[in-house]
N, C-alpha and C positions, 0 to 999 in steps of 0.2 A: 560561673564564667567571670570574666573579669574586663574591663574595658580600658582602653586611653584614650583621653580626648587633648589634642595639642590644638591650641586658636592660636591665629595669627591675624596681622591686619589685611591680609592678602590671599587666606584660603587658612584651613582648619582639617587636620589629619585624624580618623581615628582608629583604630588597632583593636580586636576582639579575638581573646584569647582563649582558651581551655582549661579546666581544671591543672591540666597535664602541662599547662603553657606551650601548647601547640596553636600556632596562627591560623586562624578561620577565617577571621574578614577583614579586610581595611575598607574607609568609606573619606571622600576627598568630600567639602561643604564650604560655606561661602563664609568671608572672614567672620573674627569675633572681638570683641573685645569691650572689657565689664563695663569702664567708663563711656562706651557709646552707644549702649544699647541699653532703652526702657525695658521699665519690669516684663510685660509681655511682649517683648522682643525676645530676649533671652529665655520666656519662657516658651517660644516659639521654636528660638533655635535647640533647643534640647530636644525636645519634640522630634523635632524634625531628627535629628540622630535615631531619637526611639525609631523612629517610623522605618528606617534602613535598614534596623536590625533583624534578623527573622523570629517567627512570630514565637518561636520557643523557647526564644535565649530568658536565664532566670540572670541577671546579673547579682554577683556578691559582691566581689569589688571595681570600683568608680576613683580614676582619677585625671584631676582636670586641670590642665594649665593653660592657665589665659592671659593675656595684657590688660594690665590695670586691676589686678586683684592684689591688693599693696597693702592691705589692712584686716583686722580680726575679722570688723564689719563687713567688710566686702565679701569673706569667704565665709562667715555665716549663711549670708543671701543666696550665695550659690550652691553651698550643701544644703541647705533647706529645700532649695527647689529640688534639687537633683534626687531626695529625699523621697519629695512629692511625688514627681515621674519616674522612678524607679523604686518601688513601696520593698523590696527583696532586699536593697542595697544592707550588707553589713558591716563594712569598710569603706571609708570616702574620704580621700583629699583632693583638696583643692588650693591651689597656689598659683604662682605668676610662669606665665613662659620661660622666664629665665632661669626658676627655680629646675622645671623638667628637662632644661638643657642641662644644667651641670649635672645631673643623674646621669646623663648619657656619657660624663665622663667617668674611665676605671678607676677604683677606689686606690691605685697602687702611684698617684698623683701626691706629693706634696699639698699641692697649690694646684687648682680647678680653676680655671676662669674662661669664659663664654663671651664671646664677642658676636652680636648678633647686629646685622645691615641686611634690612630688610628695607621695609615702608619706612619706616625707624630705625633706629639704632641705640644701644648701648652696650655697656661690660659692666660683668658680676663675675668677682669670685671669691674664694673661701677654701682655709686650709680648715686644721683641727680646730678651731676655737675662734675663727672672725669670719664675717661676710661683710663686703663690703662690695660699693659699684662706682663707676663712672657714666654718666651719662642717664640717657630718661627720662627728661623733663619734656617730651612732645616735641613735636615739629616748630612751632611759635620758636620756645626756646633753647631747644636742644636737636637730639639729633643730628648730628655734626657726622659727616658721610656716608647719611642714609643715601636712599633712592628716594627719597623726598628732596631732601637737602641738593643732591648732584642739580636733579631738575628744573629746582627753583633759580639756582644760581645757571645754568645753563640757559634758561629762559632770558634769565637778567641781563649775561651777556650777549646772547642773541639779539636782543631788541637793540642796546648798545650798539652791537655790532651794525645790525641796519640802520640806524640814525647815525650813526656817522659816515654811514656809503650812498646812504639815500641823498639823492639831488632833489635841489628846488624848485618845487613845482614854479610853475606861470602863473595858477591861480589856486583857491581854496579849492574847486572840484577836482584841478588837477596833482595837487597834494593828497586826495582823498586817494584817486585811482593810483596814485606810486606806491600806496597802504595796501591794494590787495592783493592777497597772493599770487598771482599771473604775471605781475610788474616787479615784482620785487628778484634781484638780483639771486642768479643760483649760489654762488658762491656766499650768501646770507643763509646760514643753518635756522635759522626761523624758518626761511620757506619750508625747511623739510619739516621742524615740527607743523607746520600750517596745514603741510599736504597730509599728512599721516592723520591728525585730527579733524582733516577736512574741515577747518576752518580758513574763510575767506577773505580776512581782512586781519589788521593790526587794532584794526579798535573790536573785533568779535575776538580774539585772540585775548588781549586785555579783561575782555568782559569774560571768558572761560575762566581764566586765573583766577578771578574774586570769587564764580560761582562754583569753579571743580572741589572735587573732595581729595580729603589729603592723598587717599588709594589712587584717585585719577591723577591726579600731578604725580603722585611717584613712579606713575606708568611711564611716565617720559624718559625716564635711566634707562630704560632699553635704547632707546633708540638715539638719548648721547656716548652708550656705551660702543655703540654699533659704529660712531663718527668716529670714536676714538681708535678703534679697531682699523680703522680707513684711513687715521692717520690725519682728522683733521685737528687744528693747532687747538679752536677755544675748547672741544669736547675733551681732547689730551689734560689743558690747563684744569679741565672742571675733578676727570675722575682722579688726576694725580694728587690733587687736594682733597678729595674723601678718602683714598687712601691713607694719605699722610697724617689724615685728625684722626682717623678709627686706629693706628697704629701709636700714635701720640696719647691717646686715653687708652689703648692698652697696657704699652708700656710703662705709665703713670699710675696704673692700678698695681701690676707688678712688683712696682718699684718700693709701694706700700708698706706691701708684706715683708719684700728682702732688704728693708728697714727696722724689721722686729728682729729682738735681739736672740728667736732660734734657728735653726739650721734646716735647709730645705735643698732637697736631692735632685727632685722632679717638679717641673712644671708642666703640665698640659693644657694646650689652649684649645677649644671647640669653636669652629667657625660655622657659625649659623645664620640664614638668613641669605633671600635671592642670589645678593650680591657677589658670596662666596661659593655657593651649593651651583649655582648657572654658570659662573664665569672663574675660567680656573687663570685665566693672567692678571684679575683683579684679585682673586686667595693672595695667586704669586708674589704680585708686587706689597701685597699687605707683610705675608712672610720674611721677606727680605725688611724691609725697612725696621717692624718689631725688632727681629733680630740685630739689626744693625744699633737700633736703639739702646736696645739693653746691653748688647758689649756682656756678655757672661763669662768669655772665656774658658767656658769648659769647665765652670765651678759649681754651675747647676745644668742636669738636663733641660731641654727645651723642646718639648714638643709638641706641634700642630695638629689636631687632628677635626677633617669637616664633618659637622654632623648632619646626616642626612636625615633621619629618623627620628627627629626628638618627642614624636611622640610614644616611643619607645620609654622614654623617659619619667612621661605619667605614668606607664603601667609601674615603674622602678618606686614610685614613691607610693603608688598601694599594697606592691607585694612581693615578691623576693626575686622578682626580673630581674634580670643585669641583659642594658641593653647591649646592642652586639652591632659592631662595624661592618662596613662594608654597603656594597648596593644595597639597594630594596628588593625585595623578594618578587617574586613573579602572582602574588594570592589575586587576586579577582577583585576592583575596586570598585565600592558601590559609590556611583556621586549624586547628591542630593543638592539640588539648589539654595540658596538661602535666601531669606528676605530681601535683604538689601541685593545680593548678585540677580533676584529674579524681574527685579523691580528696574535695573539699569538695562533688561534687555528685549522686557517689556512695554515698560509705559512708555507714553508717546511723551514728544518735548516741546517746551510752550514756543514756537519762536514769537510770540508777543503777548503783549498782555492779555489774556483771556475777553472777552468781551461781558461774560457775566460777571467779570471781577472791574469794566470799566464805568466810570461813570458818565452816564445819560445828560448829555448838555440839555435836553428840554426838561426835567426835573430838580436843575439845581435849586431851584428855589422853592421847593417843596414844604419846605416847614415856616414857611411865611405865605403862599396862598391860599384863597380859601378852597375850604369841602369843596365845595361845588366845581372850582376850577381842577381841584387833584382828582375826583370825578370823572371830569373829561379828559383828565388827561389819561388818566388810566384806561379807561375805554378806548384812545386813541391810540395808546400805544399798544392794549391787545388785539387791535383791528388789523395789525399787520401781521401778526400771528398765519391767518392761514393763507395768506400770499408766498410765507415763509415753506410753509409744508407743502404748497404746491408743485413749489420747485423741485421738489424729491417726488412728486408721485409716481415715476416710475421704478423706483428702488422700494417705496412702499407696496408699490403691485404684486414685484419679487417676492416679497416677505410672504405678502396674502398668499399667495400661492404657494411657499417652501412651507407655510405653518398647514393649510388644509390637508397640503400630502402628507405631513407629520403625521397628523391626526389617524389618516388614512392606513399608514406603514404599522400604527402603536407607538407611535414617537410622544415627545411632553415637549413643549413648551414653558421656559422658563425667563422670567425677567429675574435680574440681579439690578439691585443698588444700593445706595447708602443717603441716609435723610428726606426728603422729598423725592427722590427719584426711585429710592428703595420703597417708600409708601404706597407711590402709584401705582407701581408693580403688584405688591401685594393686592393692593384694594381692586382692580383690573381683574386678577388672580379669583381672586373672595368672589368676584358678581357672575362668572362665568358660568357653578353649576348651577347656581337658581336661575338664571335669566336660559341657560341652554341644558340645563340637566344632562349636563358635564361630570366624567367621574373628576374628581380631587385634582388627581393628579396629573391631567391633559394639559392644566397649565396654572404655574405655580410659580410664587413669589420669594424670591429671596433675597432679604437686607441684612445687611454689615451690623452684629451685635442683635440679632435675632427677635424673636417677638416683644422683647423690651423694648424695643429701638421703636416700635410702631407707637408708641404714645410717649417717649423718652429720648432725650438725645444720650446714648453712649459714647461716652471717650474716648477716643483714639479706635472707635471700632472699625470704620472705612480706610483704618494706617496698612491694615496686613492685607500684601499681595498671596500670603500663604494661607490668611485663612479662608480671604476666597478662594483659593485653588480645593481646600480642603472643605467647600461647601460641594464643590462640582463631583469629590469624591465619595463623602455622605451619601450623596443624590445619584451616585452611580451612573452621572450621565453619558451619554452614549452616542455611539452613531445614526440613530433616530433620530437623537432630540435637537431642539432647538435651544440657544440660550441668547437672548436678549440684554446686552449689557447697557444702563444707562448713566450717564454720568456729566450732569449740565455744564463742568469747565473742562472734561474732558480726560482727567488724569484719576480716579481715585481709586487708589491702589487694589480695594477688595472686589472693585468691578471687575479691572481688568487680570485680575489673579483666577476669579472662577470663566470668565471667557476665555483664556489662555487656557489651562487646564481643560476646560470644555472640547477646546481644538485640538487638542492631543489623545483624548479619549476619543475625536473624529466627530466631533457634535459639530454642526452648521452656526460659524457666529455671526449675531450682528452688533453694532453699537449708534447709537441712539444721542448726539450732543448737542451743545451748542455753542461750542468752539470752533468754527469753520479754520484754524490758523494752527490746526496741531501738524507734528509732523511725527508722522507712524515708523517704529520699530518694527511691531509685526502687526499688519492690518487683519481683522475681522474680515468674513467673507461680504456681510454688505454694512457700509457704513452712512449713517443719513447723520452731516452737519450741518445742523441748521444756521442760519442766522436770521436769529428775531431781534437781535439791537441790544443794548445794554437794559441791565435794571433800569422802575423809576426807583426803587430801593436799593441802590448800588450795593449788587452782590445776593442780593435775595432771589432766589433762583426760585421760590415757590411761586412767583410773581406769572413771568411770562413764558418762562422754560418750564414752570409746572402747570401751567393751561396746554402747553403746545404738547408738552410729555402725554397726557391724560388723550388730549384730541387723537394723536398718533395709535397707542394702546388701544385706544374706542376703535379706530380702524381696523388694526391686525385681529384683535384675538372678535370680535362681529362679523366683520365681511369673512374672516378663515372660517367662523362657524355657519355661517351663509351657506358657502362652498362644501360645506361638508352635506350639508342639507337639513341645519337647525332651524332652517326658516321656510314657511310657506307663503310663498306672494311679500309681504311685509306684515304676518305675523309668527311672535314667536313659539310656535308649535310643541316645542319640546320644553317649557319652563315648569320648572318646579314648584309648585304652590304652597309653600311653605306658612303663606300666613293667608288671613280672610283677601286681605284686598286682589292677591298673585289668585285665588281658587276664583276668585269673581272676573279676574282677567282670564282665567283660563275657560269660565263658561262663556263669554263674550266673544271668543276667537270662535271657541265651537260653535255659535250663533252664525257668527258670520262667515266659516269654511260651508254650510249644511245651507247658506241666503238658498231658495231656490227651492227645496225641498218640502212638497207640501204635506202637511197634516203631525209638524213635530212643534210643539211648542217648547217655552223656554221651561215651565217644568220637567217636563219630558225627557229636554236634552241632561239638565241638572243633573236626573234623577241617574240615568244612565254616565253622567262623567263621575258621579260620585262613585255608580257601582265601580266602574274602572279605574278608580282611585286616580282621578285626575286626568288620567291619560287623555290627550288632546288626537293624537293619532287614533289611537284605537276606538275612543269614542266616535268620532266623525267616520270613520270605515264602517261601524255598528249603524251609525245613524241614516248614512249613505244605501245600507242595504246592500 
C-alpha cells in the first residue's frame, strides 16, 4: 500500500491507497511543520498517523510534504524517522509542501507555478529545466498576503482606528474603562475582534498579540474576511492589499520565465491554501488582477486551477499517481488530534502568575540568614500546609469514597505526574500492597518518562499531551477506574493528556494543584486547588506543594482502604510481612486483636501465625476459637 502525508501550518491530510491505487482511507491531523517541531514531536506526530491506520496496512511506498523541509539534511531526518516507524517502507520521499503542490499540476503545463495563502504564503514554479520561488521567508519577514499578514495589519488598523475615535477620559481610571470592550464604540472593528476572542480590554488584547502563535493570529482573516464581505471600508482596504501582493509575486515569478529566451504555450497556476480553497471572491479577485498584470494577449495560455487535494500530490512523487481534479471524494475520514491542537483545547490558561512560580516575600533573604532562622522559617511556612487542605475536605471526602467503591466495582486507581508529583504518586502506589496486601494493580503510579524518571530528571518528558493520553491507553483504563492527575502549577501537558484521555475512555477524573488562578478548558470531574503561598525556594515545588501532595495521597489511598475494610479498629490487619520487623508487627496486632482471650501466650499465637503464613485474619479467627 502506499500513503501521502500533506502538513500544513493549519491541519495535515493524508490519503491511503492500494496496490491497484484504489482510495481506502483519508485521515485530517493537527498542523506540521519541520522547523517547529522537536525531535520527539515529529516523532510523535508520525506515530500518531501510524496509529489511524488499520492494524494490517504493510506500507511500501511513503510520501511526505511538509513546510520547512528546504534542505538534504532536513529530509534525511525525516526519512530516517519515517524509516523507523514504518520498518516495510521500500520507496520514501520527502519534500516541502510546495513541491507536492506542483505535482498536482498536469504535466501538459509549460510552466507550473503554485501560489499558496494559507497561515503563510508563497510562489514556486518550474518548467523543463528551472525552479524557482517568490516568497517564504516566515511571517517576521515575508508572507505578504497570508492570513497571518491580512490579521496583523487589520489588528494594526483597528487599534488606529479606535485611538483616533476614542475620547478623553476625565481621569486615568476613566481612560482605563473607554479600553474595555463594552465602552468601546460599535462602529470600531477591534470590538468585534475583542468579542469573538473574548477579550476584555485593549491592553489584554495587546497582551494576546505578543503571546498568540502565528496559527492563532492568522485565525483572525476569517473574520476580516467576513467585514469585508459586509462591506466594511478598513477589512475592504486590508484584503484588497493581500490580494494585490500575492498577485504582484505571482505575476513577477511568471515574468521570470517569459524572460528566457524559449517558447512557452501553457501556463498553469494552482491556488492553494485557505485563502483561495474557502473563499471563491478572494481566488476571483486574485484571477483578475494576475491576469490584468501579465497582459498576455493571447500569446500564451493561462490557466487557473484550485488545488483542493495536494495531498494527492505526495502520493505523485512516490509512485505513478497522477493527481485528479475536482471535489474530494466522499471515503470516510479518520481524524486524529495532534499535539499542539490537543494541548490548545486542553490545558487550562494561567491568567496570572502561577503562585509556585512567585516568589515568597518572607524568604527573600534567605541566603543571608542563619540555619537556625531558615529553620523556622521553614517550619513556619509548612505549618500552614494543613489549614490549606482543610479547606477542600469536603472534595477529599468525595474522593474517599469514589476510590472505596472503585475498589469495590474492580476499578484501579491511578495517580499521574511528572517530577515530584509523578514521584509521589508512584511512592504512595509502592506502599499500598505491603502496608494493605493490595494486588499491584488497585492502585498504580504513573510518571512522564517512566521508571527512569524515578531517580532521573528526563527532558522534555512532562512536554507531550500524547504521551500521556497513550499511558491511559497502555493501562487500558476504563470506566471503573479512577485517575488522579497532579500537577503543582497546574499546566503540565503529560498530566493532563492521560486525565483527558482517562475521561473519554469514561474513567472518573480528579486533579490535585496548587494553582488556585487557573482557568479550565475542560474541568476534571473533582478538582482540589490548593493554596499553600509561594515557595521559600521560589519555584521548588518539592518544598510545600510536595508535603501538602504526600499529606493528600496518605488520605485518599488509607482512609479508601479503611472503607474497604483493610483495617481493624486502628490496626492494620491485612499487611504483608515482607521483611522481620512487618512479621513482628504482624504478631503484635495478633496479640492485641485475641487482648482478652485466656490461656494463649505469645508463642502460641507466633507459632500459629506462622502456620498461616502470616495471615492476621485467619490467625485471630483460629485463635478466637
Amino acid at each position: 500500500m502506499s500513503l501521502g502525508i500533506e502538513c500544513g501550518a493549519t491541519g495535515t491530510s493524508i490519503l491511503l491507497v492500494s496496490d491497484k491505487y484504489e482510495k481506502l482511507q483519508r485521515g485530517e491531523f493537527g498542523p506540521a511543520n519541520f522547523n517547529l517541531l522537536s525531535g520527539s514531536e515529529l516523532k510523535d506526530f508520525f506515530e500518531n498517523v501510524k496509529k489511524s491506520l488499520p492494524d494490517n496496512v504493510k506500507l511500501i511506498n511513503l510520501g511526505v510534504g511538509m513546510p520547512g523541509i528546504g534542505d538534504a539534511q532536513a529530509k534525511e531526518v525525516v526519512t530516517n524517522l519515517l524509516k523507523e516507524i514504518w520498518p516495510s517502507l521500500e520507496r520514501v520521499w520527502v519534500g516541502s509542501d510546495a513541491e507536492t503542490a506542483l505535482a498536482c499540476i498536469r504535466k501538459d503545463s509549460d510552466i507550473k507555478l503554485i501560489v499558496i495563502a494559507g497561515t503563510g504564503s508563497n510562489c514556486h514554479a518550474k518548467d523543463s529545466d528551472s525552479v524557482s520561488k517568490v516568497g517564504g521567508f516566515g511571517h517576521i519577514l515575508g508572507d505578504r498576503g497570508s492570513s497571518f499578514a491580512i490579521a496583523q495589519k487589520a489588528l494594526r488598523l483597528a487599534l488606529r482606528e479606535f485611538e483616533h475615535k476614542c475620547a478623553l477620559g476625565t481621569s486615568p481610571e476613566h481612560n482605563k474603562k473607554l479600553r474595555e470592550v463594552e465602552n468601546i464604540p460599535d462602529d470600531c472593528i477591534v470590538k468585534y475582534f475583542m468579542e469573538h476572542k473574548k477579550i476584555p480590554s485593549i491592553a489584554q488584547l495587546v497582551q494576546w498579540s505578543v503571546e498568540c502563535s502565528k496559527t492563532e493570529m492568522a485565525g483572525l482573516a476569517v473574520l476580516v474576511i467576513k467585514k469585508w464581505k459586509e462591506g466594511n471600508l478598513l477589512a475592504k482596504g486590508v484584503i484588497e492589499e493581500a490580494i494585490k501582493e500575492l498577485a504582484e509575486d505571482c505575476s513577477c515569478l511568471v515574468k521570470k520565465f517569459l524572460n528566457k529566451p524559449q517558447r512557452y504555450s501553457k501556463i498553469t497556476i494552482g491556488l492553494t491554501g485557505s485563502l483561495f480553497t474557502k473563499n471563491e471572491d478572494f481566488s476571483k479577485g486574485f484571477k483578475q488582477q494576475v491576469s490584468a498584470m501579465l497582459d498576455l494577449q493571447g500569446k500564451v495560455q493561462l490557466h487557473f486551477r484550485k488545488l483542493l487535494d495536494t495531498v494527492q500530490g505526495a502520493l505523485a512523487m512516490v509512485t505513478s499517481w497522477e493527481a485528479e481534479e475536482g471535489e474530494l471524494d466522499d471515503l470516510d475520514t479518520v481524524k486524529r488530534i495532534s499535539r499542539t491542537e490537543m494541548s490548545l483545547q486542553i490545558l487550562p490558561d494561567y491568567t496570572q502568575l502561577p503562585l509556585t512560580e512567585s516568589r515568597n516575600p518572607n524568604s527573600m533573604f534567605l541566603d543571608t540568614i542563619s540555619t537556625s532562622e531558615a529553620i523556622d522559617l521553614m517550619l513556619k511556612e509548612e505549618s500552614a500546609i494543613h489549614v490549606a487542605i482543610a479547606k477542600h475536605k469536603q472534595a477529599i471526602e468525595e474522593l474517599v469514597l469514589k476510590i472505596s467503591k472503585c475498589f469495590q466495582q474492580g476499578g484501579r486507581l491511578f495517580y499521574v505526574g511528572a517530577g515530584t508529583s509523578g514521584r509521589l504518586g508512584v511512592l504512595d502506589a509502592s506502599e499500598c500492597p505491603p502496608t494493605f496486601k493490595s494486588p499491584p494493580e488497585w492502585v498504580q503510579g504513573i510518571i512522564a518518562g517512566g521508571s527512569a524518571a524515578l531517580t532521573s530528571a528526563i527532558e522534555g518528558a512532562e512536554d507531550s499531551v500524547l504521551d500521556g493520553s497513550y499511558a491511559a491507553e497502555e493501562r487500558k483504563i476504563g470506566i471503573n477506574d479512577i485517575v488522579i492527575g497532579i500537577a503543582a502549577s497546574g499546566r503540565t501537558p503529560f498530566v493532563w493528556g492521560t486525565m483527558f484521555r482517562a475521561h473519554t475512555r469514561g474513567a472518573f477524573t480528579a486533579f490535585l494543584t496548587f494553582n488556585p488562578s487557573l482557568k479550565f478548558k475542560w474541568k476534571p470531574d473533582v478538582v482540589l486547588a490548593l493554596d499553600v503561598g509561594p515557595e521559600v525556594l521560589t519555584g521548588s515545588t518539592r518544598l510545600k506543594c510536595g508535603t501538602a501532595t504526600k499529606c493528600i495521597l496518605n488520605m485518599l489511598s488509607t482512609l479508601a482502604m479503611v472503607n474497604y475494610g483493610k483495617c481493624f479498629e486502628n490496626l492494620m490487619v491485612d499487611l504483608s510481612p515482607a521483611n522481620q520487623k512487618l512479621k513482628d508487627r504482624a504478631l503484635r496486632i495478633v496479640l492485641l486483636m485475641i487482648d482478652g482471650v485466656k490461656g494463649i501466650s505469645e508463642e502460641k499465637a507466633r507459632q500459629v501465625l506462622l502456620s498461616n503464613n502470616y495471615d492476621i485474619r485467619k490467625t485471630v479467627e483460629q485463635l478466637r476459637g
